[in-house]
C-alpha positions, 0 to 999 in steps of 0.5 A: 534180591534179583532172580538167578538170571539178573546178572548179564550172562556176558559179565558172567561168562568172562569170569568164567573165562578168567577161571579157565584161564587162570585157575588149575584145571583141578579147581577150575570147575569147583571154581566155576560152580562157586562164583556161578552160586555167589554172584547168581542173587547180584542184583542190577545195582551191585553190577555198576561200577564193577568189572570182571577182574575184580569179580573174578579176584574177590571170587578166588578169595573167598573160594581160597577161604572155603578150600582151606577151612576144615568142615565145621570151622568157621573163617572170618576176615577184615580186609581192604584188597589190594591190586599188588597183595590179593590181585583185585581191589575194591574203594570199600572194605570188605567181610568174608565169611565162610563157616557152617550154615544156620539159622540167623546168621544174615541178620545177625550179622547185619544187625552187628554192623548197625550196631557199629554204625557201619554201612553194607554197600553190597552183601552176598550170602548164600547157603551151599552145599559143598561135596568133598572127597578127603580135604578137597572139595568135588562139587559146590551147589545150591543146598536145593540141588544137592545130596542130604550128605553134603556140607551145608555152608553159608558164605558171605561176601560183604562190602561196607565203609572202609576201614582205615585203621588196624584197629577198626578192622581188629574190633570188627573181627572181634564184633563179628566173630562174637556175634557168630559165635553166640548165634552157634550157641543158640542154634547148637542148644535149641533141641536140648532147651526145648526138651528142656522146656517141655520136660519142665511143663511135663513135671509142674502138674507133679511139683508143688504149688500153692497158687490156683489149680486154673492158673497151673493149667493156663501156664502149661498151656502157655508154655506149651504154646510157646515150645511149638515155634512160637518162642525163639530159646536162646537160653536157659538156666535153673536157679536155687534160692538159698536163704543166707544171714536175712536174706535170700540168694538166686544161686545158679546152676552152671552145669544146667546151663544151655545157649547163650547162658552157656556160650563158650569163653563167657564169664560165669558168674562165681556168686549168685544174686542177692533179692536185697539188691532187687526192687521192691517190686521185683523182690515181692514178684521172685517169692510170691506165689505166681508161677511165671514170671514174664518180662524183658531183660534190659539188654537188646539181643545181638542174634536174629532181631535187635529186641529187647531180650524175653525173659521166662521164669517158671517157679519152683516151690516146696510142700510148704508153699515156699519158692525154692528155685526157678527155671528160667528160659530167655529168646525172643517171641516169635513174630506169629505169636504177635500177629494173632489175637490175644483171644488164640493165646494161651494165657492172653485169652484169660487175662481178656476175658478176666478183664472184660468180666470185671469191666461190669460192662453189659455184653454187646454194649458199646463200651464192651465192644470198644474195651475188647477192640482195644484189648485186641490192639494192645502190643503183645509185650504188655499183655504178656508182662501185665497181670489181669489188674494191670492190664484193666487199667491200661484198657480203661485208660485208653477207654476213657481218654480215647473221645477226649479233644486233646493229647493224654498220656497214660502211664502205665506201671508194671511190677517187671518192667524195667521202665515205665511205658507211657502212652500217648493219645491223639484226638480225633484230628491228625496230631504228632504223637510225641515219643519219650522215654521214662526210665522207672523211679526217676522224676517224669520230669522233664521228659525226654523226646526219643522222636516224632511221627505221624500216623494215619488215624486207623485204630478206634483207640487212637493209641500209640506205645511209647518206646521205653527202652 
């Protein structure tokens, strides 16, 4: 994105002139600082094929947006401009968003419009800070120039494909307008599910559990360790298990529901789940004795970055050691957490050492020393879903594969997944390292070539994870 003063100051002062000459002298100078905080991030490209009129127009459309939309409202709309109805025009339709200002919003509204297949060809946005006396807005400047008492209002401004029907133009509101809608519900509720979280971490040393004392101690840690900016909430909810005629219910509590899992108009679930419609594997995880249960959903989420949902369940047991409920918190890991060593990690810096103990292997030794490295570059995701045994055989099959001539896969199979990740290991020469998707307890025949690449030789591995979702 250009600097302030990348766009040519003679493009500028005539919109400027436009707004004098054509804006009330009430609004002029509202108008003047709006198109002036809008248009200051353009960059050179986006002036091409653009002139003053239409910049002017669009600018006066938007402003008209943000004058008549009520503080704390959001306006949303779709529309191809035209000279004779809106007094400027553009070959590509266009997205204007006017509503409070939070975190996510550019990315989940990009993500959105991938997600359609639609291409921006120009987005500006900007947080504003809007000062109003009653209803009308006095000044508008960038939220660093102003008062702690102002409006903070994020503005976008977005050309993309153009849309011929009514109804492309209708999904696309309706796209949008949820995306915003769930980026305000995970914003809203981010303090109350973080004092959630910490409330729950507070009360384990207190509440029952049968499992070992050290595990307890690394799980509060770990949550701890998350609740300080190193996991995005998005949602939480706290779920009972309830024994009904040979079998065992996850019943929800709705009233306890925060974030996405408490978005306004979203249908609730009116029964809960059944463990006889789980897995095996995933049934046998829900009642054992283990404190956590880390995963993913298989649903990619739709605010802040197009990953597949983390999902965190903490137990809760009775005095006889029986699982009787869970809370459960869903978002994202945040990126620091995977640019660090698992050995800073909370919980991963156990199930490393756990592993490097049961290896037998002598410290210092060669193989010790090739083990940890690729413990230290294995994706996050699979030492945090991974329990110590797992783990061990997916580092002792790169291990010993790694100085093999010849392309190996390894299949590595979790309790929690949702599929089975298969790794694929390249020689030492430079090779393709084929990406396929196996979807757990289907045939790992044939496989299914999700695509290819080719990558330096950098990692001592040789490793790749192939995508399985």
């Amino acid at each position: 994105m250009a600097l302030k003063d990348a766009m040519p100051s003679v493009l500028l002062e005539k919109v400027v002139s436009l707004i004098h000459s054509k804006v009330p002298k009430t609004q002029a100078n509202q108008v003047e600082q709006f198109a002036t905080c809008l248009y200051a991030h353009m960059s050179k490209d986006d002036l091409l094929a653009r002139n003053e009129s239409d910049f002017y127009g669009a600018v006066l459309c938007l402003w008209n947006a943000l004058n008549s939309s009520p503080c704390g409202e959001t306006h949303l709309r779709v529309f191809n401009p035209s000279q004779a109805k809106h007094g400027w025009q553009s070959t590509h339709s266009i997205i204007e968003v006017v509503q409070p200002d939070m975190p996510f919003l550019v990315d989940s509204v990009g993500m959105a419009l991938n997600r359609l297949g639609i291409t921006a060809h120009m987005m500006l946005h900007t947080p504003l800070a809007i000062e109003r006396q009653g209803t009308d807005i006095k000044r508008v400047s960038f939220v660093n120039d102003s008062k702690e008492d102002s409006d903070k209002v994020a503005v976008f401004l977005i050309e993309i494909d153009r849309q011929s029907s009514d109804k492309d133009i209708k999904q696309l509101e309706k796209e949008i307008e949820s995306v915003l809608g769930d980026v305000a519900a995970a914003v809203n509720d981010w303090r109350a599910m973080s004092d959630k979280l910490a409330e729950v971490v507070d009360e384990l040393p207190k509440r029952p559990f049968p499992g070992d004392k050290a595990e307890l101690e690394e799980a509060i840690r770990f949550l701890g360790y998350l609740n300080n900016h190193h996991f995005t909430l998005m949602g939480y909810r706290r779920y009972d298990l309830r024994k009904v005629e040979g079998d065992v219910e996850l019943v929800p509590d709705m009233a306890s529901s925060l974030g996405l899992m408490n978005k306004p108009g979203k249908a609730q679930p009116e029964h809960g789940l059944m463990l006889s419609s789980f897995s095996e594997s995933a049934r046998r995880e829900a009642l054992d004795n283990s404190l956590l249960i880390l995963t993913k959903s298989s649903a990619k989420s739709r605010v802040h970055r197009p990953a597949y949902v983390d999902y965190i369940g903490v137990k809760r047991f009775d005095e006889a050691g029986n699982v009787v409920g869970e809370d459960r918190f869903i978002g994202l890991y945040a990126s620091n957490l995977y640019n660090r060593s698992p050995k800073e990690i909370p919980l991963l810096a156990e199930k490393v050492q756990r592993v490097m103990d049961k290896s037998g292997l002598a410290p210092r030794s060669h193989d010790y020393k090739a083990l940890m490295n690729i413990l230290e570059n294995l994706p996050r995701d699979e030492i945090i879903q991974a329990s110590v045994e797992e783990l061990s055989h997916m580092a002792h099959g790169v291990l010993e594969m790694q100085d093999r001539d010849k392309l190996s896969c390894l299949s590595v199979k979790t309790v929690s997944a949702a599929s089975c990740p298969v790794w694929c290991m390249s020689p030492k020469t430079d090779i393709t390292p084929v990406c396929v998707k196996i979807p757990k307890g289907s045939s790992p025949k044939p496989l299914t070539v999700m695509k290819r690449w080719s990558l330096p030789l950098t990692s001592p591995s040789r490793a790749w994870p192939v995508p399985t979702t």
